[in-house]
Backbone as CSV, one residue per row, in Angstrom:
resi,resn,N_x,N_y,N_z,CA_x,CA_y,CA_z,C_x,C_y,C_z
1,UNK,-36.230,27.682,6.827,-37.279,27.507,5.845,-37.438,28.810,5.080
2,UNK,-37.223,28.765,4.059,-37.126,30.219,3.048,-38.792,30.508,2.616
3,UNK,-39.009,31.121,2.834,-40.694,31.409,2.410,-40.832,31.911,1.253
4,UNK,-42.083,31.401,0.471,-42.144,31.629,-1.052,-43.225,32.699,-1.227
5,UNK,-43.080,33.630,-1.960,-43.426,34.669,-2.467,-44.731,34.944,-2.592
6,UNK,-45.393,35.658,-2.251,-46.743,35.440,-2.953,-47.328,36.216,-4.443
7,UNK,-48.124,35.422,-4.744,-48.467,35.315,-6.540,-49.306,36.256,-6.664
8,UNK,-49.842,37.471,-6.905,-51.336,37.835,-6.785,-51.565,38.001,-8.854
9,UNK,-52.828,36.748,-8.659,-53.189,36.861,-10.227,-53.623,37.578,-10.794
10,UNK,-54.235,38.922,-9.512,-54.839,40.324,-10.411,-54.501,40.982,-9.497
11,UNK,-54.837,42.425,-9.923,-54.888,43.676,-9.102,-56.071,43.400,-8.184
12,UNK,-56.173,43.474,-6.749,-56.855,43.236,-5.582,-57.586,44.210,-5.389
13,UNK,-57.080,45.662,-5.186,-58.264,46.795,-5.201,-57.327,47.941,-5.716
14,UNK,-58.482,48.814,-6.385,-58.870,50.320,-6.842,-58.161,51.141,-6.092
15,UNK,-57.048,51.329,-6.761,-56.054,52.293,-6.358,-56.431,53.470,-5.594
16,UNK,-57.559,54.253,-6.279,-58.099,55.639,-5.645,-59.670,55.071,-4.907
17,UNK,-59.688,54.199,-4.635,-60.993,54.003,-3.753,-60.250,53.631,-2.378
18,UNK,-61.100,54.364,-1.131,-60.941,54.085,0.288,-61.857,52.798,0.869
19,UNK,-61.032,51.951,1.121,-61.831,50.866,1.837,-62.249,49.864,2.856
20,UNK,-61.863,51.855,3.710,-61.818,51.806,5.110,-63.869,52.216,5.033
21,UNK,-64.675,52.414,4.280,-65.714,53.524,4.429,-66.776,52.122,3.867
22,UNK,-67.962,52.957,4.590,-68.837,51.894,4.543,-69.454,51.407,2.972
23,UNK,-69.798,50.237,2.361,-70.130,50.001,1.305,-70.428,48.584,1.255
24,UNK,-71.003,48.554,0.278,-71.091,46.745,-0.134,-69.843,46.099,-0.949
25,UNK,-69.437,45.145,-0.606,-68.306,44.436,-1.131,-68.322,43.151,-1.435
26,UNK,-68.048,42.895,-3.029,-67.778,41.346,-3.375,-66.492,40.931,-2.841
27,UNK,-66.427,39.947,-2.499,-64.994,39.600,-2.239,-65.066,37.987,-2.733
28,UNK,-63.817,37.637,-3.279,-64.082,36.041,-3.509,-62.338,35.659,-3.221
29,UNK,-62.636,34.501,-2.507,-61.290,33.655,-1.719,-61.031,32.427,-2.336
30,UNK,-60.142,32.459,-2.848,-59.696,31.132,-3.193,-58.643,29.912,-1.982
31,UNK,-58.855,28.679,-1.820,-58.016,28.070,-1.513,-56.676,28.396,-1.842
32,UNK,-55.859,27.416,-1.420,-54.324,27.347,-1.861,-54.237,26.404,-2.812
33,UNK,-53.304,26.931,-3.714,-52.896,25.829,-4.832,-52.250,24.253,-4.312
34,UNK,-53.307,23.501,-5.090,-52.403,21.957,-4.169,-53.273,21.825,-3.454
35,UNK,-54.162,22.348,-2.638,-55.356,21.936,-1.414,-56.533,20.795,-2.047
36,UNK,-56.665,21.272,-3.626,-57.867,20.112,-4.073,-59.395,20.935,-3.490
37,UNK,-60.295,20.090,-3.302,-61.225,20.972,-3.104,-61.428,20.130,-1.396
38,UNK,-61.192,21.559,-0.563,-61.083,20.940,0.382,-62.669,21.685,1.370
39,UNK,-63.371,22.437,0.508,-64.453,22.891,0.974,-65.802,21.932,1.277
40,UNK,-65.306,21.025,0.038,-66.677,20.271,0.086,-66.911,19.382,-1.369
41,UNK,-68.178,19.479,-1.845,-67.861,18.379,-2.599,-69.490,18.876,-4.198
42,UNK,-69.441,18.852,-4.715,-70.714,19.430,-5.240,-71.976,17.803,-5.814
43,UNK,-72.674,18.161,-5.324,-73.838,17.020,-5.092,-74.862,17.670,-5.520
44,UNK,-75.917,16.241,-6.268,-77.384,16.431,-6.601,-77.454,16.293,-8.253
45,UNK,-78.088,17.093,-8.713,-78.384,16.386,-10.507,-78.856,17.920,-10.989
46,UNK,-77.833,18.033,-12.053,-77.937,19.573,-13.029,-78.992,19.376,-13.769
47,UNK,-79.633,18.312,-13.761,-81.298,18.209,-14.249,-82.028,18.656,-13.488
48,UNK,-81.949,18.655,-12.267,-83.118,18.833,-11.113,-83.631,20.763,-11.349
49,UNK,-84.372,20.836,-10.985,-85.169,22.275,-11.024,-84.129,22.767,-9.521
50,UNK,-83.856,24.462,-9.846,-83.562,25.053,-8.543,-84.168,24.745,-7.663
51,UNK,-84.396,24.771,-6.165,-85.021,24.853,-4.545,-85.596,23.075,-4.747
52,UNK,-85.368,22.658,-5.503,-85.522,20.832,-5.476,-84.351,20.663,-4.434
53,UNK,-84.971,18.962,-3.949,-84.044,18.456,-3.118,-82.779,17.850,-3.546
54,UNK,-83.071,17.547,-4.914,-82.358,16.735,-5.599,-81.109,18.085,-6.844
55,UNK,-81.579,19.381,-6.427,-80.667,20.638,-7.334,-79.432,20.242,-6.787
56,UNK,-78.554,20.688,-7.916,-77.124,21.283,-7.083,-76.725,22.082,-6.299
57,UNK,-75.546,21.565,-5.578,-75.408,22.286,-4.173,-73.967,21.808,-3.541
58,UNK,-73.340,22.271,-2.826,-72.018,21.837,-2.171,-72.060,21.345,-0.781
59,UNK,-71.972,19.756,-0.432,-72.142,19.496,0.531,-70.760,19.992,1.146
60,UNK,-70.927,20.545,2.525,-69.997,21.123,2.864,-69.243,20.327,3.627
61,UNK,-67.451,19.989,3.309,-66.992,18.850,3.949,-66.753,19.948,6.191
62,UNK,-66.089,19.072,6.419,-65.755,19.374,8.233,-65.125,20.741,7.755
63,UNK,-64.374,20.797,7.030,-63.190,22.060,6.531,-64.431,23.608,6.196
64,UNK,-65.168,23.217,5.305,-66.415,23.940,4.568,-66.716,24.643,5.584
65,UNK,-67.477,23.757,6.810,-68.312,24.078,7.738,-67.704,25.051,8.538
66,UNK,-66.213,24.989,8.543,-65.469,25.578,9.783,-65.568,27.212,8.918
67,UNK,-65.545,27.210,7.905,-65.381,28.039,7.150,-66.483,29.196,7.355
68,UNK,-67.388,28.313,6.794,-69.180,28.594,7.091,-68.837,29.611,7.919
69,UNK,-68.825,28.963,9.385,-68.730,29.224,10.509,-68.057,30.846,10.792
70,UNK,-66.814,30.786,10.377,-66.101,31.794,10.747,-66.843,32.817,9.927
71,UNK,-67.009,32.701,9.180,-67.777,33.650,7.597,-69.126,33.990,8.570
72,UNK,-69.820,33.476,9.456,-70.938,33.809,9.833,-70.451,34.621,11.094
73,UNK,-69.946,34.146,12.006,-69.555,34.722,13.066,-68.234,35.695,13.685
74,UNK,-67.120,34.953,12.905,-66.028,35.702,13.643,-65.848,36.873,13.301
75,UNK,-66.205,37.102,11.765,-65.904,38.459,11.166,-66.768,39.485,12.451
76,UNK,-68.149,39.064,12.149,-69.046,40.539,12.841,-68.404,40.317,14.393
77,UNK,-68.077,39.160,15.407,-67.793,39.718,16.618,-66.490,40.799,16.484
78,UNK,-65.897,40.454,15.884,-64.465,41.110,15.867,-64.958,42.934,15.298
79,UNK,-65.799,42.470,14.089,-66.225,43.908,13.675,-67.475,43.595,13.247
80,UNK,-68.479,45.024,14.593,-69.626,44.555,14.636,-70.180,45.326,12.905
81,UNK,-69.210,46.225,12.503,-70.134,47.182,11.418,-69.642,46.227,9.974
82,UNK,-69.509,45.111,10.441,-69.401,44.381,8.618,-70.523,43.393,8.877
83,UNK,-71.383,43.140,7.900,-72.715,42.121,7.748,-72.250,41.525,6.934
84,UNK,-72.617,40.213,6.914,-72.491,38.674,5.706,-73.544,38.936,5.067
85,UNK,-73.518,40.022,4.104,-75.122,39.885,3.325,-75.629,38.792,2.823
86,UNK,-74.690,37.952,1.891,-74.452,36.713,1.271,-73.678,35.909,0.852
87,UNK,-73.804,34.877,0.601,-72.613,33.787,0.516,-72.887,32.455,-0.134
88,UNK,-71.463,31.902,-0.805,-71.501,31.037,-1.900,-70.461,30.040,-1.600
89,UNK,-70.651,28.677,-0.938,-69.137,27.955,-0.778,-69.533,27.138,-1.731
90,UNK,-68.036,26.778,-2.354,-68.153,26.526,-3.321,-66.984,25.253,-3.121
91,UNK,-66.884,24.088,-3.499,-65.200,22.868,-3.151,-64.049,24.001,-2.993
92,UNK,-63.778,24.881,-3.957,-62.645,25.915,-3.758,-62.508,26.935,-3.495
93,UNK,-63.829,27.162,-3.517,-63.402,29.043,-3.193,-65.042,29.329,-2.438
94,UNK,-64.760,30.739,-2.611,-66.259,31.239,-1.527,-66.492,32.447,-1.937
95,UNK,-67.333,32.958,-2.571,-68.005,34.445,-2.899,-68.758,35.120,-1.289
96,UNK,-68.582,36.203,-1.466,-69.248,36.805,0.106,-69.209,37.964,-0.237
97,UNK,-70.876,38.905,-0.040,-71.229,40.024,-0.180,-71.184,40.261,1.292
98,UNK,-70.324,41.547,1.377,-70.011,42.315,3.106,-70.944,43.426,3.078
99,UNK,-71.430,43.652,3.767,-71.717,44.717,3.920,-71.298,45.977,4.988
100,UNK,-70.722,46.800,4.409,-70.148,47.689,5.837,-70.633,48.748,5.594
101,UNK,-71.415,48.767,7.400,-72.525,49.840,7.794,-71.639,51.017,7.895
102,UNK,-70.940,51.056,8.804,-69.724,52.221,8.715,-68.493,52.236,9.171
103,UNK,-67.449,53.413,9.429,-66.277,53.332,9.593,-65.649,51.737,9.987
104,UNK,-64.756,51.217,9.138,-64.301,50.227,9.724,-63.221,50.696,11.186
105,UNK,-63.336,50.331,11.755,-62.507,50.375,13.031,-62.013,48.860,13.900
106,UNK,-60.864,48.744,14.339,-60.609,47.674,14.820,-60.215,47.699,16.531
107,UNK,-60.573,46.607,17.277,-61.202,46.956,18.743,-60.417,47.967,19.551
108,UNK,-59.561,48.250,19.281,-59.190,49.712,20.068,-59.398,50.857,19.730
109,UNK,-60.754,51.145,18.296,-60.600,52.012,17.824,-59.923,52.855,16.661
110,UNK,-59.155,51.994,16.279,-57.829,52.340,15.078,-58.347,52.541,13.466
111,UNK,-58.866,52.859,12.837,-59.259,52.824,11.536,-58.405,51.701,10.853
112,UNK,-59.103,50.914,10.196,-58.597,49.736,9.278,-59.167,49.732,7.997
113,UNK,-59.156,49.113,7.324,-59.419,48.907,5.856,-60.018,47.344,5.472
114,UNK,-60.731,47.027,4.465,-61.311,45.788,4.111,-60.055,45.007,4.140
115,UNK,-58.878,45.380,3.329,-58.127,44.068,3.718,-57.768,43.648,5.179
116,UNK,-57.271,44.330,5.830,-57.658,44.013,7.087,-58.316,42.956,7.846
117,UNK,-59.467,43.246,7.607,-60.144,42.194,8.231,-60.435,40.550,7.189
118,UNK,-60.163,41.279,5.913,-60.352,39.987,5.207,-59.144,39.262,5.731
119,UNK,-58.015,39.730,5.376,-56.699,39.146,6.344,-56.767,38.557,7.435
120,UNK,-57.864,38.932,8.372,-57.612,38.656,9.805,-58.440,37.325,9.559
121,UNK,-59.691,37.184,8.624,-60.563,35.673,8.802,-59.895,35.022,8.118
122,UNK,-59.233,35.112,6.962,-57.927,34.170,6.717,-57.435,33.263,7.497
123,UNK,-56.578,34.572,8.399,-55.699,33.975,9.254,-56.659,33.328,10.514
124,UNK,-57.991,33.506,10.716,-58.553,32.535,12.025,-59.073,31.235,10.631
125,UNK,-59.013,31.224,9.544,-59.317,29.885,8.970,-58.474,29.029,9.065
126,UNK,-57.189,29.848,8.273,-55.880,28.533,8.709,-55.805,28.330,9.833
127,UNK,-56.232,28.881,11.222,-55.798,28.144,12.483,-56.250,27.166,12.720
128,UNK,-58.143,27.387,12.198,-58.934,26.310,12.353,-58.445,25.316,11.469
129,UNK,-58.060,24.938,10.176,-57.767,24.077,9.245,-56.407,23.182,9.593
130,UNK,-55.462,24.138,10.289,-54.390,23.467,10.992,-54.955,22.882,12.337
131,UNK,-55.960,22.978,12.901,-56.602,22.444,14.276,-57.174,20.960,13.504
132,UNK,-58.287,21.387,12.571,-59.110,19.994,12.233,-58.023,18.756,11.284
133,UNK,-57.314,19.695,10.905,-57.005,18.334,9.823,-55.437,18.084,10.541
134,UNK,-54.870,18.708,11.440,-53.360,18.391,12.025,-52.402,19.194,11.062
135,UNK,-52.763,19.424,10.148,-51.939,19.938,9.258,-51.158,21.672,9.147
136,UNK,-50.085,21.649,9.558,-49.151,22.899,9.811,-47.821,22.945,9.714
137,UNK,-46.946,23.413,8.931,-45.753,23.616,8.805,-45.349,21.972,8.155
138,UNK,-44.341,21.536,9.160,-43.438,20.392,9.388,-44.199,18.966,8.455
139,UNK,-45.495,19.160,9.786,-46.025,18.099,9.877,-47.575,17.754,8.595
140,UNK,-47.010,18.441,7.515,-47.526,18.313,6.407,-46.696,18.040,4.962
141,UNK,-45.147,18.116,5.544,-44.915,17.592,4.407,-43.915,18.965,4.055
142,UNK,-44.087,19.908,4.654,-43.335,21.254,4.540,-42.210,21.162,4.814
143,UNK,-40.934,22.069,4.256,-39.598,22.046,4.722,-39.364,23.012,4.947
């Protein structure tokens, strides 16, 4: 299976900025091309007033939630000095303000960097996404 390249549609980070050091960080994730919106689904009426029951909002599908999930929890057990300040799921993608209290470090101690760990909840999403929906390699249609 020959593996295909990856695309990056912009420059990812600031050449002369360190982002191993504590700071606030936007970060926004997109799905994979071809996935559709597999976050969820957007519901309610663009008439309705904000904090109404009836506002817009993204019901979050099984996939969303798992997402949710990891976005709430796995990041800080793994690394207690990054906070979920805030967050936006969205059918395709997900906005998330980090907050990092200080030195990033990873559990043995090693200095790491934001990609890093953004990398690492990535990679515990696709495990979960290949767990809920069966879908991995072969058995999706992959060659």
């Amino acid at each position: 299976m020959e593996k295909k390249p990856t695309i990056h549609r912009m420059t990812r980070r600031a050449a002369a900025h360190d982002y191993s050091r504590p700071g606030v960080y936007h970060i926004t994730l997109h799905v994979a091309e071809g996935l559709g919106q597999p976050l969820g689904a957007v519901t309610g009426s663009l008439s309705a007033p904000d904090g109404s029951a009836d506002a817009p909002r993204t019901a979050l599908s099984p996939v969303g939630q798992m997402v949710e999930h990891e976005l709430l929890h796995a990041i800080r057990a793994r690394y207690p000095m990054v906070r979920v300040d805030t967050y936006t799921i969205m059918p395709e993608h997900v906005h998330v303000l980090l907050d990092v209290t200080d030195r990033l470090l990873n559990y043995s101690g090693k200095a790491v960097h934001l990609g890093q760990v953004i990398g690492g909840f990535k990679k515990g999403c696709n495990r979960r996404y290949w767990e809920i929906t069966g879908c991995g390699g072969e058995s999706c249609g992959e060659s």
